[in-house]
Short mmCIF file of the C-alpha atoms (twelve columns), coordinates in Angstrom:
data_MODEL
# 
_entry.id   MODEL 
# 
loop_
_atom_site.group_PDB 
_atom_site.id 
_atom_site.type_symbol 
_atom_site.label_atom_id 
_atom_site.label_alt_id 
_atom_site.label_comp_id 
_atom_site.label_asym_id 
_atom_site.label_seq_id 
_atom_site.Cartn_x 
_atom_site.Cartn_y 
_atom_site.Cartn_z 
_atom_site.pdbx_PDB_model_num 
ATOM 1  C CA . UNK A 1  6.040   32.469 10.331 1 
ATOM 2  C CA . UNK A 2  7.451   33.127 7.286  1 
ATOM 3  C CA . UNK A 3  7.210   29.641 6.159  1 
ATOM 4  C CA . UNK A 4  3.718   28.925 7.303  1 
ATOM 5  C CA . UNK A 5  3.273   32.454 4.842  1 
ATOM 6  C CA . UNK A 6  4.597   30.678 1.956  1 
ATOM 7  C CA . UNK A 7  2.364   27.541 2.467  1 
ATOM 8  C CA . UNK A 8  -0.510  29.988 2.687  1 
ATOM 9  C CA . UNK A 9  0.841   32.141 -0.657 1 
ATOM 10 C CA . UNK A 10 1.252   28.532 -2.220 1 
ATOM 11 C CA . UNK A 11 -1.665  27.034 -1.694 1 
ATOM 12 C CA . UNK A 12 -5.988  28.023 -2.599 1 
ATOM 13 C CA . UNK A 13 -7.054  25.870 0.073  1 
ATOM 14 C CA . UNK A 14 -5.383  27.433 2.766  1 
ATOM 15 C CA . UNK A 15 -5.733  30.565 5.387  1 
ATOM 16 C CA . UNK A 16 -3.659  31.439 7.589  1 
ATOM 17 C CA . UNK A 17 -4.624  33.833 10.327 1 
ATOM 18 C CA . UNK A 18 -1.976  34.346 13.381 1 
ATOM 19 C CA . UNK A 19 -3.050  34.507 16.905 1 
ATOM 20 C CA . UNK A 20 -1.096  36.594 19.277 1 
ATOM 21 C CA . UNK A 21 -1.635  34.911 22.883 1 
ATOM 22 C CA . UNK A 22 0.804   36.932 25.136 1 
ATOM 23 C CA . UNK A 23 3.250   39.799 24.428 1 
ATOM 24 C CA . UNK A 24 3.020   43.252 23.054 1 
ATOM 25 C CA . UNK A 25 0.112   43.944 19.979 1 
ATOM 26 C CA . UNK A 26 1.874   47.112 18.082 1 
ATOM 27 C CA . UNK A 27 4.890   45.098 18.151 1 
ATOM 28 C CA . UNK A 28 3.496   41.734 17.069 1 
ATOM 29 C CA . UNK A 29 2.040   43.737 13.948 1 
ATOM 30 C CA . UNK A 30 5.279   45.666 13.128 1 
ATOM 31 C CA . UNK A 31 6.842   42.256 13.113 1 
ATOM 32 C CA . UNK A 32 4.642   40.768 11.043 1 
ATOM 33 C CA . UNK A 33 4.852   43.606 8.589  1 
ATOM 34 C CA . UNK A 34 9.052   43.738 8.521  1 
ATOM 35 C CA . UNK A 35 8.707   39.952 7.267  1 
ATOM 36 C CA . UNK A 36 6.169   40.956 4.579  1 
ATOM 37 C CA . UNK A 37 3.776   38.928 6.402  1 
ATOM 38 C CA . UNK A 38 0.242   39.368 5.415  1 
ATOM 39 C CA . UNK A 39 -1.913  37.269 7.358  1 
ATOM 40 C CA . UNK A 40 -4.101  39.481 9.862  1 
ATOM 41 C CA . UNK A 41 -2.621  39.194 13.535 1 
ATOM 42 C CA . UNK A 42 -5.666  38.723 16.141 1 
ATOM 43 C CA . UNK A 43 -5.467  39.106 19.875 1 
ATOM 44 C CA . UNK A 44 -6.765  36.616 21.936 1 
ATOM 45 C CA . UNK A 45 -8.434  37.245 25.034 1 
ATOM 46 C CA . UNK A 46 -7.091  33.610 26.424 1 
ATOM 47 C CA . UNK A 47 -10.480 31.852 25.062 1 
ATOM 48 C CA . UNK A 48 -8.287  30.097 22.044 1 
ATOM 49 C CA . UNK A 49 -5.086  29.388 24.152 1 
ATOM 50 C CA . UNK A 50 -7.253  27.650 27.234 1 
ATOM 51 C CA . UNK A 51 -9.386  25.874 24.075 1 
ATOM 52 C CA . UNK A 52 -6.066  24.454 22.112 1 
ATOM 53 C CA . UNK A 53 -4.096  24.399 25.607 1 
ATOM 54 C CA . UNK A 54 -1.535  26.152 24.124 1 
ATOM 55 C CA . UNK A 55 1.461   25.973 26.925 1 
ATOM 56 C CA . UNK A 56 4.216   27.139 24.791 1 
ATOM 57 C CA . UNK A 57 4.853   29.531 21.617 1 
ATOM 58 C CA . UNK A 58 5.024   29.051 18.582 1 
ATOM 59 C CA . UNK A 59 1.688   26.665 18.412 1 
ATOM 60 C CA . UNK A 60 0.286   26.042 15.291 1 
ATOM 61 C CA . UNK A 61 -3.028  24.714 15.091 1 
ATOM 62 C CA . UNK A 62 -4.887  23.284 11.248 1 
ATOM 63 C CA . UNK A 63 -8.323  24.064 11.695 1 
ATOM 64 C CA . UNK A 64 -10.619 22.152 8.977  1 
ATOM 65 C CA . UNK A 65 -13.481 23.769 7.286  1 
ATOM 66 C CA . UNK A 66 -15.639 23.258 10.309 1 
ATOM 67 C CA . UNK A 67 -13.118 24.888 12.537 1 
ATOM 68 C CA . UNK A 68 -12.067 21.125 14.142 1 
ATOM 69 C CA . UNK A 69 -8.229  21.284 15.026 1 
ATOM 70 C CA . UNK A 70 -6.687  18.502 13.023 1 
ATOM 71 C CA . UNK A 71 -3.380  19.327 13.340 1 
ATOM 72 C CA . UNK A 72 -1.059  20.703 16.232 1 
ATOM 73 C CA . UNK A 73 2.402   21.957 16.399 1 
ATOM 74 C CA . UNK A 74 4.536   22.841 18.686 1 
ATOM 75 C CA . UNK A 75 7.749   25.248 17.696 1 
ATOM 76 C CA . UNK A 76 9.270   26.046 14.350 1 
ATOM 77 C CA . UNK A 77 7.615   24.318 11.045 1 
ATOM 78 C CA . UNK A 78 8.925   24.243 8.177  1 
ATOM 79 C CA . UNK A 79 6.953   24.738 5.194  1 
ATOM 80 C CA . UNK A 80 7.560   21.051 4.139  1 
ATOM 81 C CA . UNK A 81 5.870   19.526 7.500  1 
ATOM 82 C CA . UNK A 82 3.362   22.847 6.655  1 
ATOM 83 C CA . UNK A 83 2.425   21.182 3.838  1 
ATOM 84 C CA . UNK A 84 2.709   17.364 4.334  1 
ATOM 85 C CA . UNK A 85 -0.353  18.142 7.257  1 
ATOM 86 C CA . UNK A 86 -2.445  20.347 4.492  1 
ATOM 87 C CA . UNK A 87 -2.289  17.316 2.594  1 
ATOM 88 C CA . UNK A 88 -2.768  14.477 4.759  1 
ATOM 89 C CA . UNK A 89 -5.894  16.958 5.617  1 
ATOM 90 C CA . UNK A 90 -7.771  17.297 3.059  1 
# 
């Protein structure tokens, strides 16, 4: 997370938002906050991880202006791969 953060921090055409799919809320969002984080943590109700058919975490999914995924990762990114996807994007 922290890296996809600093893409996000770098970056004006970029938002990140995190999704927690499974696992405890309060503790997602004391996580988040111990990593200075700052991207608001939603709870899905398992609408987004049956749409993405997200079968293991972390999953990160680019989402274009319209919402289309145009991206999908699964595990660790760095903030490198991050931003080579941004780009090839847009």
């Amino acid at each position: 997370m922290p890296e996809l953060q600093a893409a996000a921090d770098a970056r004006d055409d970029f938002d990140l938002v995190t999704v927690l799919v499974h696992g405890n809320p309060r503790r997602a969002e004391a996580a988040a906050r111990s990593r200075n984080l700052t991207a608001p943590v939603l709870i899905d109700d398992g609408s987004l991880r049956a749409k993405f058919r997200v079968k293991r975490t972390p999953t990160t999914v680019l989402l274009d202006r319209d919402g289309r995924a145009v991206r999908m990762f699964v595990g660790a990114q760095s903030r490198d791969s991050i931003e080579r996807a941004l780009d090839d994007a847009n």
